[in-house]
C-alpha positions in Angstrom: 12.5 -95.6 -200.0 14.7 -96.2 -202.7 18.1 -97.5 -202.0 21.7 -96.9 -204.2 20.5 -93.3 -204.8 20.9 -90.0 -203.2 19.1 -87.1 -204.0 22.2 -84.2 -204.3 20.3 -81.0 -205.7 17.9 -79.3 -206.8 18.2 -77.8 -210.1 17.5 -76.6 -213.5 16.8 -79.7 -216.3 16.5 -79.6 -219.9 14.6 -83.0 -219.8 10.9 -82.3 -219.0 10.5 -86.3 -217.8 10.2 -87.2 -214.4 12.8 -90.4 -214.0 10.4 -92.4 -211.8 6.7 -91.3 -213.0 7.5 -90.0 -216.6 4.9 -87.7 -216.4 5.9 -84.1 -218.0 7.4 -81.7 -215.2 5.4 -78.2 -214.7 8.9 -76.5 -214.5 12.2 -76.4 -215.4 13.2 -77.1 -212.3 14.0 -80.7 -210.4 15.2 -82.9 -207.8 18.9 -84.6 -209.6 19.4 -87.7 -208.5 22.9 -89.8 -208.1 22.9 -93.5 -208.9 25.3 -95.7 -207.9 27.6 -95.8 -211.0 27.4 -92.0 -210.8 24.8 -91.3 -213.6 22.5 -88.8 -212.8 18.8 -88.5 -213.7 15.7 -86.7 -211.9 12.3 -86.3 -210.7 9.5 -83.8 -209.7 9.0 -82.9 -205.9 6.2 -85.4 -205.8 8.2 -88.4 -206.5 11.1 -86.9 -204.3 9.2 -87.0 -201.9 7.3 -90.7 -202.5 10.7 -92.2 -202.6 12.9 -90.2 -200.4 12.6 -89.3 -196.5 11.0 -85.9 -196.3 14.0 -84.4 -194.3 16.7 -85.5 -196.9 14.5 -83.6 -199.2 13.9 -80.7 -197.2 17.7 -80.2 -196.7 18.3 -80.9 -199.9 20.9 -78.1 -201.9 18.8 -75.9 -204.0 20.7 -74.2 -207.0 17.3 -72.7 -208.3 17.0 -69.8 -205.4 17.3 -66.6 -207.9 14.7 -68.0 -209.7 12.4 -69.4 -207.1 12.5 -66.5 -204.4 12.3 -63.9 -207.0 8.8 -65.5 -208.6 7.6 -66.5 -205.2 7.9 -62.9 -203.6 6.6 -61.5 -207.2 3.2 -64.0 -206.3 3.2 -63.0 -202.8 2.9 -66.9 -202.1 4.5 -68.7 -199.0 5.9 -71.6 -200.7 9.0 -72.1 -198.1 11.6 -71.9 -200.9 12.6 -68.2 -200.2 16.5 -67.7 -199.5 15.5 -66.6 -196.2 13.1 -69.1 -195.1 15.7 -72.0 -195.4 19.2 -71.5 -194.7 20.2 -75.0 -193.8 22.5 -75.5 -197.2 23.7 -72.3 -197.9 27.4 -72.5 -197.2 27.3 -76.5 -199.0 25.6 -74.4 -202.0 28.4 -71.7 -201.5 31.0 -74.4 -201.5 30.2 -75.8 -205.0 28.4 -72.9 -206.4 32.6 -71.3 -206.5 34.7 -74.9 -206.4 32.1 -77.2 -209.1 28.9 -75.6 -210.8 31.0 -72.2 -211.8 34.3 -73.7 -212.4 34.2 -72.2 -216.3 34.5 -68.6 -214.4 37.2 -69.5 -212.3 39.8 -68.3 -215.0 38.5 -64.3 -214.8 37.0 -64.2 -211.3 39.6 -66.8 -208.6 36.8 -68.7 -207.1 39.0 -71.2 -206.3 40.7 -70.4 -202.8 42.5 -73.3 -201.3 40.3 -72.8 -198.3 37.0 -73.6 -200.1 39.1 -76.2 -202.4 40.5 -78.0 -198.9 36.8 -78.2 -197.9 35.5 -79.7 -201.5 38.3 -82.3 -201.6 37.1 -83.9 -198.3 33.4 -84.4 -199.5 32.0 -83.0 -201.9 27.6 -83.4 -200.3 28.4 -82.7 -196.9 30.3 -80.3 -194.8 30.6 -80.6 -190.9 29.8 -77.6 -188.6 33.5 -76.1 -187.9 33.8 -75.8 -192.2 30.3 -74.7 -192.4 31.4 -72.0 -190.0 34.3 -71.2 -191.7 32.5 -70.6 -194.9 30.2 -68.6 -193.3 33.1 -66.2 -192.5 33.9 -66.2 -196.4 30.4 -65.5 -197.6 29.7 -62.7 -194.9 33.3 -61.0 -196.1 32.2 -61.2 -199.2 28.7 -60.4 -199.0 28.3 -57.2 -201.0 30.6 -57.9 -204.0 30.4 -60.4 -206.8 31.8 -63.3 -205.4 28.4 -63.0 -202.9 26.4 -66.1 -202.6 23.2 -64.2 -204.2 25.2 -63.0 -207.5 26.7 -66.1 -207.5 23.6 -67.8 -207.5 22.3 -65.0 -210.2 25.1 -66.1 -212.2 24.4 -70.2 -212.2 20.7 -69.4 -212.9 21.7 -67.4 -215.9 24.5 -70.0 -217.1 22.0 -72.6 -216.9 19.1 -71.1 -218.8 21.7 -69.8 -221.4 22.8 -73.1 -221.7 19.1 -74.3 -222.7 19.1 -71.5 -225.2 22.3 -72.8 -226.9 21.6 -76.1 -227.1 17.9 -75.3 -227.9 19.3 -73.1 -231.0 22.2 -74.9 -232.4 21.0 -74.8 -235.5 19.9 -71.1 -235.8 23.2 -68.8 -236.0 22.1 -65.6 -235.5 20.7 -66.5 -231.9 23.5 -68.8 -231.2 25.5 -66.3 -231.6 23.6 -63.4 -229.2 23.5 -66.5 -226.6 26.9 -67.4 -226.7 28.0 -63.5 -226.5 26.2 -62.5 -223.3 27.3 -66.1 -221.7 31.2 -64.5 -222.3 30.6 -61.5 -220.7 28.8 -63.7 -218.2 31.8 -65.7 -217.4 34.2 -63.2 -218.0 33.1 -60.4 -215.4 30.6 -63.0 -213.4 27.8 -60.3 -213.4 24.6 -58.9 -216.2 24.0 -55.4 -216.2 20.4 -54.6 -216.0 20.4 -53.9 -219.9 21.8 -56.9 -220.3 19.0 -58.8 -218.6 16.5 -57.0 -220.3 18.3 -58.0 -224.0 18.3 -61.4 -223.2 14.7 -61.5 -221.6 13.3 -59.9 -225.1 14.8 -63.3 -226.7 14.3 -65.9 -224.1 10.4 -64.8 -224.3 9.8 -66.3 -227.6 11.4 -69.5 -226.6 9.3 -72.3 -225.4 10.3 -73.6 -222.0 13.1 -71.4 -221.3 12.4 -69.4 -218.1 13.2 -65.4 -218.4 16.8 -64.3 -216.5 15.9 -63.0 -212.7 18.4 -60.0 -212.5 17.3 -58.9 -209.1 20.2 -61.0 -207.1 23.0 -59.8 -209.1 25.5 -57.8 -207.7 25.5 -53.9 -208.5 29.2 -53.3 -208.8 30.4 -50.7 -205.8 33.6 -51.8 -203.9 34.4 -55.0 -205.3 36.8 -56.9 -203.3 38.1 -60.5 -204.8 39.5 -62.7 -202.1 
């Protein structure tokens, strides 16, 4: 086991290397890693798992679950990463899914309540069991609108992989410019229409590397609430 490092997500990369192997990685998708000084790098689930204890891993927060479910129900394959199927993290995921990893949305949508901000400021990897249950009581609340855990989760997943296409196309203006309008409206009302999805699938396609948009988890606007 590897020591000054702890394994804090699982995520979307835009580096294909594997940290400790430097083989190419099958997805976009790995293990980030947090060194000592606070740099982060990453592996595949192989090495995870070669140099971390297999619980840690198993319990580690996945920020990849629109993505992940949505292709693994598609295959009809059991592959254990299914929203449903492991529940352990969910409310640490809520926590810094609303107080960290959407904090550009904060502006149009309040994800930042004290409560949840309270919770983050003690430590930000590990919540104990009476804040776990307390988020729990936000995220059922909140359930069916867009500050949901799933849409929220729809809405990381789609920041992410429009982030790859932005950075991927710097250099070509007319689809910087489609990229950076859909991630706008992404931030602004924290949702894609179906329409939307289906635009931005139609250019993602053509891109090398960049996984399509999963709009299956985002919230279809009917009584929004806010709180």
């Amino acid at each position: 086991m590897v020591t000054n490092m702890k394994i804090i997500r699982r995520d979307f990369v835009e580096d294909d290397n594997c940290f400790f192997c430097k083989r190419t990685l099958k997805t976009k998708i790995a293990y980030i890693i947090e060194l000592e000084d606070g740099k982060e790098i990453q592996c595949g689930p192989c090495c995870a798992k070669k140099h971390f204890d297999k619980i840690v891993v198993a319990n580690t927060p996945d920020f990849t679950r629109a993505v992940v479910e949505y292709v693994s129900k598609k295959s009809k394959s059991k592959d254990g990463n299914s929203i449903d199927n492991n529940n352990s993290t969910k409310e640490l995921e809520y926590l810094l899914l609303r107080c960290k990893y959407l904090d550009d949305f904060d502006n149009f949508n309040k994800l930042k309540i004290q409560p949840l901000v309270d919770v983050y400021n003690k430590n930000h990897f590990e919540i104990n069991d009476r804040d776990k249950k307390n988020i729990n009581i936000i995220m059922d609340k909140l359930k069916d609108t867009k500050l949901g855990y799933k849409n929220l989760m729809a809405c990381y997943q789609a920041k992410k992989i429009l982030n790859m296409w932005i950075k991927l196309k710097y250099d070509d203006i007319e689809s910087l410019n489609v990229a950076k309008k859909f991630y706008n409206s992404l931030k602004e009302y924290c949702h894609l229409t179906d329409n939307q999805v289906i635009g931005l699938n139609r250019w993602i396609v053509n891109m090398e590397n960049i996984p399509k948009i999963n709009g299956k988890w985002f919230f279809r606007y009917n009584n929004v609430t806010t709180s």
